[in-house]
MIDOGU-928275 format. One record per residue (C-alpha): x, y, z. Coordinates in pm, whole numbers, padded with zeros to 5 digits, always signed. Each point is the difference from the previous one (the first is absolute). Layout:
REM MIDOGU-928275
XYZ ...
This chain:
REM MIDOGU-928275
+00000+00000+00000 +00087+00345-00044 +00054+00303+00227 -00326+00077+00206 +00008+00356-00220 +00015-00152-00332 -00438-00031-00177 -00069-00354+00066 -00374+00039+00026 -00192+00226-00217 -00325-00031+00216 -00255+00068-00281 -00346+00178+00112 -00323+00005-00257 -00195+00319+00140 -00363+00105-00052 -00157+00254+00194 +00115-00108+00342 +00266+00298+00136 -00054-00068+00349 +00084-00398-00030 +00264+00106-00151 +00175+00249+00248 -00053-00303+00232 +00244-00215-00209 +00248+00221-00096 +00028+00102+00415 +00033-00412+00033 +00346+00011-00310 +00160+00317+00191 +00043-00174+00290 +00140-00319-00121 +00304-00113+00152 +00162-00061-00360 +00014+00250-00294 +00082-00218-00258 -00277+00065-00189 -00250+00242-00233 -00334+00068+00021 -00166+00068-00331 -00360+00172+00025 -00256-00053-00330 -00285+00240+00017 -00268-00183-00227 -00188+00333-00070 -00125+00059+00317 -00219+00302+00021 +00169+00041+00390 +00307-00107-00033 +00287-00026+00258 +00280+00240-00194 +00044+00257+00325 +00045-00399+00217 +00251-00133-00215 +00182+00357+00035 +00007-00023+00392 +00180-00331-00022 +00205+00023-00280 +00323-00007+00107 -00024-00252+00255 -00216-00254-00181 +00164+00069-00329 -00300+00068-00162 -00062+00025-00318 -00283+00155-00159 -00206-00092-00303 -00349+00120-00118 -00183-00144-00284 -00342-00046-00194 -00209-00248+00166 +00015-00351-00112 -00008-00225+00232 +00240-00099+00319 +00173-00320-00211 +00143+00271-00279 +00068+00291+00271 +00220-00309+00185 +00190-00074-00337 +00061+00361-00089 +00131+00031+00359 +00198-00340-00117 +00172+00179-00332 +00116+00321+00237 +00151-00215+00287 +00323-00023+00099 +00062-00293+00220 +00114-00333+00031 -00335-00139+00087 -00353+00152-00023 -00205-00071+00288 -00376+00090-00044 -00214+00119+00328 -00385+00175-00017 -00040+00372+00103 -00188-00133+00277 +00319-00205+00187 +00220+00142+00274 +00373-00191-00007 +00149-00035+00330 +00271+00159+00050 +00260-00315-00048 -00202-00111-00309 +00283+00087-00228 +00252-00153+00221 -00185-00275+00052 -00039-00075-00406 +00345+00082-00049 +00104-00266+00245 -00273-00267-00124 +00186+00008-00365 +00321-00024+00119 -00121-00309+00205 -00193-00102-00341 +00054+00155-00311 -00339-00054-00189 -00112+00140-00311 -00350+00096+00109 -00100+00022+00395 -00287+00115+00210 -00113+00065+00369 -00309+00042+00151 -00219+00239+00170 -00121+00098+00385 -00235+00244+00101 +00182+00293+00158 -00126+00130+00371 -00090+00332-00119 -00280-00207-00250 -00275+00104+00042 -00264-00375+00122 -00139-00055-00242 +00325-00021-00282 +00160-00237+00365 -00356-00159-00062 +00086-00057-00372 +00369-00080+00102 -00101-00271+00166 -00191-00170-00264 +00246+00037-00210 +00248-00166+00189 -00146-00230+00198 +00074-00422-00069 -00389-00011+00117 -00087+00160-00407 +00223-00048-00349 +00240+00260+00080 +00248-00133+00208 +00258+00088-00179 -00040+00385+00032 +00095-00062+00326 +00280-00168-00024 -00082-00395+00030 +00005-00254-00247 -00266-00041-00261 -00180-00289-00173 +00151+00204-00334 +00364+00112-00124 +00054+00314+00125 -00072+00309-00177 +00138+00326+00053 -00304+00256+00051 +00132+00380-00144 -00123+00120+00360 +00369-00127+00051 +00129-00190-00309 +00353+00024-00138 +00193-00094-00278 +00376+00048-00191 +00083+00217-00322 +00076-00330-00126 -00378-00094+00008 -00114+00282-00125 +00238+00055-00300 -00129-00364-00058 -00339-00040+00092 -00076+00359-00026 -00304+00203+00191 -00324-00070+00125 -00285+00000-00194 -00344+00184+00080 -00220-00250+00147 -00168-00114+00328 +00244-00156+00184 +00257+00114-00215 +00264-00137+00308 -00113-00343-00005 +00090+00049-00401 +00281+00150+00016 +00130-00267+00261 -00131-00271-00222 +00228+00137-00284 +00299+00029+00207 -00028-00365+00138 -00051-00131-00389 +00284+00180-00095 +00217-00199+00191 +00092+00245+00291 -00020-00109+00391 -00250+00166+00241 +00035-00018+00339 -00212+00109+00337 +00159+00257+00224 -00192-00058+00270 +00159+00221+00275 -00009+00313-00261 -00338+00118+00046 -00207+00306-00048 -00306+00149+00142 -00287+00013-00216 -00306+00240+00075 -00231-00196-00260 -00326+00134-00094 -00181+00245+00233 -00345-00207+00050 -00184-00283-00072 -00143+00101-00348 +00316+00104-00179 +00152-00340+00182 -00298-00193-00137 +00060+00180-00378 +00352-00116+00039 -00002-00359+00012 -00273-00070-00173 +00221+00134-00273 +00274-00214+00095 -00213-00276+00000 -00124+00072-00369 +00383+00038-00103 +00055-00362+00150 -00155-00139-00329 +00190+00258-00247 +00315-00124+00161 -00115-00418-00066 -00110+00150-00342 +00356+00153-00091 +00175-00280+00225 -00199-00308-00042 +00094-00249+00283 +00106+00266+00242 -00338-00014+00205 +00086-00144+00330 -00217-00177+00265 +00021+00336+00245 -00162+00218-00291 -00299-00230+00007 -00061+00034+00404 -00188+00342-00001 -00257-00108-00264 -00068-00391+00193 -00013+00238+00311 -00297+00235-00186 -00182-00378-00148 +00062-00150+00385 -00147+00274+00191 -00308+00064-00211 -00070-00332+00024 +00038-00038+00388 -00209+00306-00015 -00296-00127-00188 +00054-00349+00179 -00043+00094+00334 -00374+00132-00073 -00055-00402-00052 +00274-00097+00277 +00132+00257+00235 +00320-00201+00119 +00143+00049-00415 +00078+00360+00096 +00236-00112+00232 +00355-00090-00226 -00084+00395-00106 -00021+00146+00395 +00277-00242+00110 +00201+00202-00261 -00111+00330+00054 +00059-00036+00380 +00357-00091-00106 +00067+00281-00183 -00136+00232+00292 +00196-00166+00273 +00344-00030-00241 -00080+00360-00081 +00006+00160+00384 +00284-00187+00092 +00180+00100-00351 -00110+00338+00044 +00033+00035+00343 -00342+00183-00053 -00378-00100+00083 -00138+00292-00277 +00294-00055-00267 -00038-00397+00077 -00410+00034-00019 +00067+00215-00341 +00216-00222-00112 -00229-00269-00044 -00212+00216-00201 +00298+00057-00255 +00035-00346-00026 -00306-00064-00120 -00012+00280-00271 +00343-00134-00119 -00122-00348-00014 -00359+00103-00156 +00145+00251-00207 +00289-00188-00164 -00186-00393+00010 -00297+00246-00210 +00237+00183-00198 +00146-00332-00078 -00323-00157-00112 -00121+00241-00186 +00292+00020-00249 +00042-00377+00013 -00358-00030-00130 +00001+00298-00253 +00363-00055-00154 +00044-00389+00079 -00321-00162-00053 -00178+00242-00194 +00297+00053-00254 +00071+00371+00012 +00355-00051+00138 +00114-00082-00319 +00133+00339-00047 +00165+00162+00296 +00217+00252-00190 -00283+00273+00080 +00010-00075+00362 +00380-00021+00045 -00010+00381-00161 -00272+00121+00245 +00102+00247+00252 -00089-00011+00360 -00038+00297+00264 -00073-00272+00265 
């Protein structure tokens, strides 16, 4: 490795409309512990944008500043890509804080492993607000399909997330950028692993996430996700994995423990059982009765929202034929 003060990292930020997020991360790369890195700031045409932000921290996040048209957040990260000037380029959301030994702590996880491609995952943050902790936790929890955000082992191959996704110059003068999809990560990860390069987990490099704001956006979000499940099998065939099919059993097992315990009350049970898990892994998780109690209620609008998400394209695109052609889709841009 080289000299802490030599660009490693260019940390590369998509931006749209969200100054005070923002401020929040750039506070989070001033105070790291090691400089070796850039910060490079793509305004997507936001009508607020976070110029006068990027100008308080400049000098000691190394930012650098880029406004453009708006088309989407995959093309904003690859024109952030062509005017980088690190090493590696490491991808976080507007809406992470980096604690303050993050760069350290990648810097030291290459030198133990130098991969091509890595990833870390996400915590919620004590100044979150409950209800993103709420959504933290079913995220992250073993007790739902996202285990891995939290650091654990999956029933998948790992997948860097861009919430905290990096990769080498190599890859990209290779592979090239991302392209503007839903779930243009999963993608973009799924290109890099075809090509031949390694991946790894970095579990102890994490950030902290703040996630949607409530329940509706949340909901919005993964049933999205769960609709780009299928594009992915469609432009990947055999990459659908057991752990993508749990949400949408979970939405065909509950309704029918629902409508079965009108006939036979004790068939609601396998459903309570469960939910009374999550509660009870939540508070002690948490180490919080509301965020715990909350938390059971994001759980259920990831589930829901994905398994029907899931279902709905599966049906439409699958069985119904209109998958066929997914070149549309891949193009369309998302303001989730």
């Amino acid at each position: 490795m080289k000299s802490p003060e030599h660009i490693l990292f260019s940390i590369i930020v998509p931006v749209y409309n969200r100054p005070d997020e923002v401020a929040d991360l750039l506070e989070s790369l001033a105070a790291q512990t090691d400089h070796g890195f850039e910060t490079v700031i793509v305004e997507d045409g936001s009508t607020v944008d976070c110029r006068s932000q990027c100008e308080a921290f400049g000098e000691k996040a190394r930012v650098k500043y880029y406004y453009k048209d708006n088309e989407g957040r995959s093309i904003a990260r690859n024109y952030g890509l062509d005017r980088a000037g690190g090493d590696y380029f490491v991808f976080v959301d507007s809406d992470c804080i980096l604690p303050p030994g993050y760069i350290a702590g990648l810097r030291k996880a290459l030198a133990a492993n130098p991969v091509d491609c890595f990833g870390g995952p996400d915590a919620a943050h004590d100044s979150f607000t409950d209800t993103q902790k709420a959504i933290n936790y079913a995220m992250t929890t073993f007790l739902t399909t996202g285990g891995i955000r939290g650091g654990k082992r999956s029933m998948e191959k790992f997948t860097p997330r861009t919430f905290n996704m990096g990769y080498s110059r190599e890859v990209y003068e290779r592979v090239g950028g991302f392209r503007e999809m839903f779930s243009e990560d999963i993608d973009m990860s799924t290109r890099i692993r075809l090509a031949g390069f390694s991946i790894a987990l970095f579990p102890d490099v994490a950030v902290y996430h703040k996630r949607r704001g409530n329940f509706r956006k949340f909901w919005k979000q993964v049933h999205v996700f769960g609709m780009s499940r299928i594009t992915l099998q469609l432009l990947y065939p055999g990459s659908m994995k057991a752990v993508h099919w749990l949400p949408a059993v979970f939405v065909i097992g509950a309704t029918a423990m629902i409508i079965g315990s009108f006939f036979r009350w004790w068939l609601i049970l396998p459903l309570v059982a469960y939910i009374l898990a999550l509660w009870i892994w939540g508070i002690i998780s948490t180490r919080s009765l509301k965020v715990g109690t909350m938390g059971v209620g994001a759980a259920m609008v990831q589930l829901v929202g994905y398994g029907t998400g899931f279902i709905r394209a599966y049906v439409w695109k699958i069985l119904l034929g209109h998958g066929r052609d997914i070149d549309d889709e891949i193009r369309r841009r998302s303001r989730q």
